[in-house]
C-alpha positions in Angstrom: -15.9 -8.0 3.7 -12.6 -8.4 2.5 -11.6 -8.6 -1.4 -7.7 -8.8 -2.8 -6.8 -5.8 -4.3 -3.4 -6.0 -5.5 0.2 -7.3 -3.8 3.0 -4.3 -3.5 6.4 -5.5 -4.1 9.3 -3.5 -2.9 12.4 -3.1 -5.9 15.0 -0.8 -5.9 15.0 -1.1 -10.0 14.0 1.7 -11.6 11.1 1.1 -14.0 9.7 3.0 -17.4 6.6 3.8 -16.2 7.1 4.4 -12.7 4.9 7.3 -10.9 6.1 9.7 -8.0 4.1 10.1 -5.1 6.3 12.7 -3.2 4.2 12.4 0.7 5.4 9.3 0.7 8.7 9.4 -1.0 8.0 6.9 -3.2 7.6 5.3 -7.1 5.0 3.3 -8.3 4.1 1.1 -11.1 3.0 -2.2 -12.7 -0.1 -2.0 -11.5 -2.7 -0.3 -13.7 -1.0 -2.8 -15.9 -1.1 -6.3 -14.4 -3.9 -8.3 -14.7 -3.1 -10.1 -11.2 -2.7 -6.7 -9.3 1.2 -6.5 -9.1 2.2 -3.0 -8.1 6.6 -2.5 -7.8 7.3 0.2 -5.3 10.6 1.8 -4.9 11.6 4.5 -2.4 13.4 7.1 -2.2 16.2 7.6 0.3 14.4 10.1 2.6 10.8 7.9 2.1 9.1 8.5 5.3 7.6 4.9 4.9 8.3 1.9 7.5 11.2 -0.1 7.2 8.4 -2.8 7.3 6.5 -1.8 4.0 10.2 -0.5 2.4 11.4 -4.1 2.4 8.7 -6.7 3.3 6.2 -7.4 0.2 2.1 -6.5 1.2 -0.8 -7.8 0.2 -3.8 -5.1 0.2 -7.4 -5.7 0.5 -10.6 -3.5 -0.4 -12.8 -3.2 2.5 -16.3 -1.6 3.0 -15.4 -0.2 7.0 -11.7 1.0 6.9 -12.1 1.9 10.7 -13.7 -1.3 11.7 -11.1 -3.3 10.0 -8.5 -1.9 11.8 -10.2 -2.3 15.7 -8.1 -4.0 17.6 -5.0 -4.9 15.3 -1.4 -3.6 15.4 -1.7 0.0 13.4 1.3 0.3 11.2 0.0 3.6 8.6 -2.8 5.7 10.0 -5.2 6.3 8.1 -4.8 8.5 5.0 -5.6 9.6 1.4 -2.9 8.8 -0.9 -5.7 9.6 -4.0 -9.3 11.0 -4.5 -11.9 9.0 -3.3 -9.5 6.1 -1.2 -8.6 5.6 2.1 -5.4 3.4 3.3 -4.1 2.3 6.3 -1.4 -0.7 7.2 -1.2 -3.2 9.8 1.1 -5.9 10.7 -0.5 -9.3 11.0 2.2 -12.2 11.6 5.1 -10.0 11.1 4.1 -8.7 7.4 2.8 -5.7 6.0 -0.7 -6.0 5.1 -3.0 -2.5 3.1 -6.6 -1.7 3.8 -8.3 0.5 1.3 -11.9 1.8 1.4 -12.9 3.2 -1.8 -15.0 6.0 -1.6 -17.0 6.2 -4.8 
């Protein structure tokens, strides 16, 4: 099962209460804020990241079977652990970016 867990919106305005995450090369923030899930992402120059999720808005989804969501769809992340206990991974579906995570509680 699928459930919306938040949109990421690319910006390259830096914001207050932005946080780091330096294996991806990239700021975060809004989110732990917004009722409606809105996280702003800006990356640095030397962000590993695809141009893809860089410059194309995703929607991201909670799902119980990380691995099973992603059978047979165009990989765009692998699979990894940005945080304890969660699990990401991006695919492409109609030419946009779209995040899996499987919370692991």
């Amino acid at each position: 099962m699928r459930r919306f867990h938040h949109i990421g919106i690319p910006t390259q305005t830096p914001r207050e209460d932005e946080e780091y995450l330096e294996a991806y090369g990239m700021y975060v923030s809004g989110y732990e804020q917004s009722e409606y899930g809105v996280e702003w992402m800006r990356f640095a120059p030397d962000s590993p990241l695809p141009e893809l999720v860089k410059t194309v808005p995703h929607v991201a989804f909670e799902v119980d079977d990380l691995e099973a969501e992603l059978a047979g769809k165009e990989v765009l992340i692998e699979p990894n652990s940005p945080s304890d206990g969660v699990m990401v991974a991006f695919i492409v579906e109609n030419g946009a970016p779209i995040e899996l995570l499987q919370l692991r509680i």
